[in-house]
N, C-alpha and C positions, 0 to 999 in steps of 0.2 A: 522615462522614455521607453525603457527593456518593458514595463509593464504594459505602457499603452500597444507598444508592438506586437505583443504575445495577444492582448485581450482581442485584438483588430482580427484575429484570425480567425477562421472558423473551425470544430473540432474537426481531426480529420478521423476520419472510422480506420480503426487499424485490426485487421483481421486476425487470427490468431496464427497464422505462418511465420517462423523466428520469433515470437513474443510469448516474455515470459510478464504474466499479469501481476500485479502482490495487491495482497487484500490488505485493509488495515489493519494498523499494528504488527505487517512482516516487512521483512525488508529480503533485497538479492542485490548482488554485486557479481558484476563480472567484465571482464577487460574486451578489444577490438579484437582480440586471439579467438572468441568464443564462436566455436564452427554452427551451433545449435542456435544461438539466441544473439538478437540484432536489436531488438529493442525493448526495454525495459518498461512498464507503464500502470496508470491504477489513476481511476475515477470514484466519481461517487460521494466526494469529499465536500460537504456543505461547511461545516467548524472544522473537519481534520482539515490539517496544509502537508499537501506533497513535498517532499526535500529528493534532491537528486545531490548529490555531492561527487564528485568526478577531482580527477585527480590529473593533469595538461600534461605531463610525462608519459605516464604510464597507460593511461588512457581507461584506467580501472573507473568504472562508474556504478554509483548505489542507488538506488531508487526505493525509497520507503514513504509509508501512509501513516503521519501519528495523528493521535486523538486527545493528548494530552496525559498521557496515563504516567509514565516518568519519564519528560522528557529527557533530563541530561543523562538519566542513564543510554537512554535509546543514541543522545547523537556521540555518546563517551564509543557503544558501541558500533555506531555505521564510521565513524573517524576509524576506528582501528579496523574495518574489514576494508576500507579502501586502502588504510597505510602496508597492511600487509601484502598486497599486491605493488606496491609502490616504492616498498622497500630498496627495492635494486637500483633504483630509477632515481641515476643522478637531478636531473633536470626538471623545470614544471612544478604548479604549483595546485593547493586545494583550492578548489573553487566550488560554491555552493548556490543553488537557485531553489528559492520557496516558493512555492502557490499555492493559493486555496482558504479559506476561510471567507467572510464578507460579515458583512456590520451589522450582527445576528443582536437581537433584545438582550442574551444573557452577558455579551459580551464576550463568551468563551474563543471563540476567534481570537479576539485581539491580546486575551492573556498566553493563546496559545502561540501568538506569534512573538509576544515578548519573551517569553519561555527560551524559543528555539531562539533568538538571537541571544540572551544570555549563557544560553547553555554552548555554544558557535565561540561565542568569547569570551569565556572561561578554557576554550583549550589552548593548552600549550602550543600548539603551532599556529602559525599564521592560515586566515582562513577569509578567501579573498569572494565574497559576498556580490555575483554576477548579474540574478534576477530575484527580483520583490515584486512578486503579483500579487500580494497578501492584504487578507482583511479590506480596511478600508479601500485597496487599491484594484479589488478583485470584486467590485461591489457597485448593484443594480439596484432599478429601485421603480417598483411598480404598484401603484394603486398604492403607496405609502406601504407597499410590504418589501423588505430585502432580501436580493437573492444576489449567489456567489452567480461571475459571469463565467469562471474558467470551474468546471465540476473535474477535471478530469485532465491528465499531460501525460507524454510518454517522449523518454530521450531514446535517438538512435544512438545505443552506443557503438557505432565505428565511425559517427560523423560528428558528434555531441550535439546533433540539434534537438533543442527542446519545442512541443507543437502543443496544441490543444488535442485532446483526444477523443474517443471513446470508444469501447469497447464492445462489440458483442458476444465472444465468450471469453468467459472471468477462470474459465478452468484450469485442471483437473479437481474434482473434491472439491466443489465453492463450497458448499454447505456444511463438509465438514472443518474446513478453513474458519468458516465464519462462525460455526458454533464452540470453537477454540477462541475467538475474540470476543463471545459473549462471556464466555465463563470465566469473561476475567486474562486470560493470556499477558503473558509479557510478550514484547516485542520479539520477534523467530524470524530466523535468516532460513528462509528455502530453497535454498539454491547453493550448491556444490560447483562452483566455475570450474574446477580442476576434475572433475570427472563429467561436468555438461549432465547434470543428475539436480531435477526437481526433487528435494525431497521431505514428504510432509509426515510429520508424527514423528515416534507414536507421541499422541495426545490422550492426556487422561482427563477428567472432569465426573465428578459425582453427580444424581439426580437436580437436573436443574428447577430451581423451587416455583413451584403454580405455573407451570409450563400449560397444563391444562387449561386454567384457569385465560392464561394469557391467549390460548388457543380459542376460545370459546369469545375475544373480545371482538368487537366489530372494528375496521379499520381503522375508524376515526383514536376509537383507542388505544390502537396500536402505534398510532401517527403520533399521538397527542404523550404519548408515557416511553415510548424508545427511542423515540429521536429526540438528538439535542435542538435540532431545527423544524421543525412540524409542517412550518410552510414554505419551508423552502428542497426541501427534500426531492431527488427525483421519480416519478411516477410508479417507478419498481419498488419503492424500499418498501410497504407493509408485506407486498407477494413473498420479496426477497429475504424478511425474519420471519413469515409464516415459514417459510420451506425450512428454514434454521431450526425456529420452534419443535416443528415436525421431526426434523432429524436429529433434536437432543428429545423429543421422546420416547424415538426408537433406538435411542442408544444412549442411555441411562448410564450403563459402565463400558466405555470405550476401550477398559481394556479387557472385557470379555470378547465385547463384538467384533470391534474393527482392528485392537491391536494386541489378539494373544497371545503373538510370538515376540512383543517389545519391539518388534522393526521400522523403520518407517515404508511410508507407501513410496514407492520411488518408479522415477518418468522421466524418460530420453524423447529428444525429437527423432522422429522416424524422418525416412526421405522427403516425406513431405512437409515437412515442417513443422508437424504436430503433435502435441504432447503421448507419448504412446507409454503403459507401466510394462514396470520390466520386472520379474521376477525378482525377490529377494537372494535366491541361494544363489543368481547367477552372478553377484557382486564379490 
């Protein structure tokens, strides 16, 4: 029933004022206290499934994008950055909502949602499982080709509502974000709640292998060899790893170019709600 209600909706476009975006494979947690950031969110997801975990005490809520990469490590660690804001908080329990994947040829959906519920119930605390929009349940079906119905969610957290979403800016650094996901990254928490501080890097990664080569391929093969899902993808993804590609072959060793002083890049909301960096030495 939570499924059919969420699918009935239509995304709502959520601007980048109070939102903090997370690409896949990162995750942010932060509580209703958060003067900077109101709501959490991330699309794009045809095989990844979105997890928001929140915490009915404390009101600490996490939003991450996995791909399958280790899940029980990734949800060992979104449990523990909701429990450490929850610690104090007598009252109120975990609750978890998945979305995203649909009933792709490889299957990789449906292992990825076996995954996460295994890995959910294997922890030690009780973990009280709200919305399942997943795989088969998040799943269309056109001209005999499948496509996911929900590509994209975002919770407010001071109200805990979860919507359809989608975004039009994915920023600050999407591209340097996202060529941190290609070169492999584990799952990275970007978001400091207690100082209200995005903060990315430093990231390091070696020359990425036939970048060139990959640069030189036509769409189709770019559709057909990066994605887990080729047709079901939305219209941006080959633009959106052209620009990736681009930006790991301008920066071969990221800790020359982008991080030679080992800091990360770091970004407060300015008055107007948008992500603005802020000097290193001023922290």
């Amino acid at each position: 029933e939570k499924a059919k209600l969420l699918r009935s909706q239509p995304a709502q476009i959520v601007e980048p004022k109070g939102l903090l975006y997370v690409q896949q494979r990162e995750f942010a947690v932060t509580t209703p206290k958060d003067g900077s950031v109101s709501i959490l969110g991330s699309d794009d997801a045809t095989t990844c499934h979105i997890v928001v975990l929140r915490h009915t005490g404390s009101g600490a809520t996490c939003l991450t994008h996995c791909d399958g990469s280790d899940t029980e490590a990734e949800v060992s660690l979104i449990m523990s950055s909701v429990k450490s804001f929850s610690s104090s908080t007598g009252c109120g329990r975990l609750e978890v909502h998945l979305v995203g994947g649909f009933n792709d040829d490889r299957q990789l959906s449906q292992k990825l949602t076996n995954q996460l519920l295994r890995a959910f119930d294997l922890q030690p605390e009780d973990v009280h499982l709200v919305t399942f929009c997943v795989t088969e349940l998040n799943d269309r079906e056109e001209q005999d080709i499948h496509f996911p119905i929900i590509y994209g969610i975002a919770v407010n957290v001071k109200t805990a509502e979860i919507f359809p979403a989608t975004f039009p800016v994915k920023g600050p650094d999407e591209d340097l974000r996202s060529a941190h996901t290609l070169t492999g990254a584990p799952l990275t928490n970007i978001y400091d709640a207690k100082t209200e501080q995005l903060r990315i890097g430093p990231y390091f990664w070696g020359p990425f292998p036939h970048v060139d080569f990959w640069l030189e391929q036509d769409d189709a093969q770019i559709l057909q060899n990066l994605s887990t899902s080729p047709l079901a993808e939305p219209p941006h993804f080959v633009s959106h790893i052209r620009s990736t590609l681009t930006f790991l072959k301008e920066h071969p060793f990221p800790s020359r170019s982008l991080f030679p002083d080992r800091k990360p890049r770091i970004y407060k909301k300015n008055e107007e709600g948008l992500w603005e960096q802020v000097c290193s030495d001023k922290i």
